[in-house]
N, C-alpha and C positions, 0 to 999 in steps of 0.2 A: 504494500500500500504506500503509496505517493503523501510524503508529507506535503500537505497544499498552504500551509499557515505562513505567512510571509509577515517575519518580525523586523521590526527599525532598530538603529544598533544608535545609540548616541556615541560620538567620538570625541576624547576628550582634548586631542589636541589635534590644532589645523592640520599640519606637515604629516600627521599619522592619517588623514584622513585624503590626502595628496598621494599617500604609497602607491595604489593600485594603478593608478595614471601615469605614473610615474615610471613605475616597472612596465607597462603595455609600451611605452613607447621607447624607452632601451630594449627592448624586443622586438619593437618594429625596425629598431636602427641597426641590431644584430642578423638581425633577418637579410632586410637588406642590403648589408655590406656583404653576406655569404650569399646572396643572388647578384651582385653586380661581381665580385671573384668570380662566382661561377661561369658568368658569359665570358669575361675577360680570358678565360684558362680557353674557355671553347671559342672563342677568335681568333686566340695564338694558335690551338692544335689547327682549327681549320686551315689559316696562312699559311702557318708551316708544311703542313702537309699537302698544300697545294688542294683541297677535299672539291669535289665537283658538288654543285645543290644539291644534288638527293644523297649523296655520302653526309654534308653537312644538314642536310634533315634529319637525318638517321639517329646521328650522333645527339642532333639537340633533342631527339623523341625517349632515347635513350636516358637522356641524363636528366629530362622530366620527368619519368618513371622511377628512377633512382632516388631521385630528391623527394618524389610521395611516397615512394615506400619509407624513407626515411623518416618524412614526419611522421608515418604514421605509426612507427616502433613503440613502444612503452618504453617509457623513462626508467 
């Protein structure tokens, strides 16, 4: 059974009550520094390796696959 009772939490100080926004956007900012790494790494292989468009489709379908499985692991 589903606890449906939604209780309000008084907070006693401001900056504790700033945490949770706080943390979401150093995670947005971790997030996307390991998604702009990630394209950079897969521009150099493409360059270097000379990759034709569907070889460099391939590789970006691949390593989007990679990165959901990975979020979706248990901590």
């Amino acid at each position: 059974m589903r606890n449906s009772e939604k209780r309000k939490f008084q907070v006693a100080s401001p900056s504790l009550s700033r945490l949770p926004e706080h943390t979401r956007k150093e995670e947005r900012l971790r997030c996307g520094d390991v998604t702009a790494n990630s394209l950079a790494l897969l521009a150099t292989h493409t360059s270097d390796s000379a990759l034709n468009s569907t070889e460099a489709g391939e590789l970006l379908r691949a390593t989007a696959e990679a990165i959901r499985n990975e979020v979706r692991e248990p901590i």
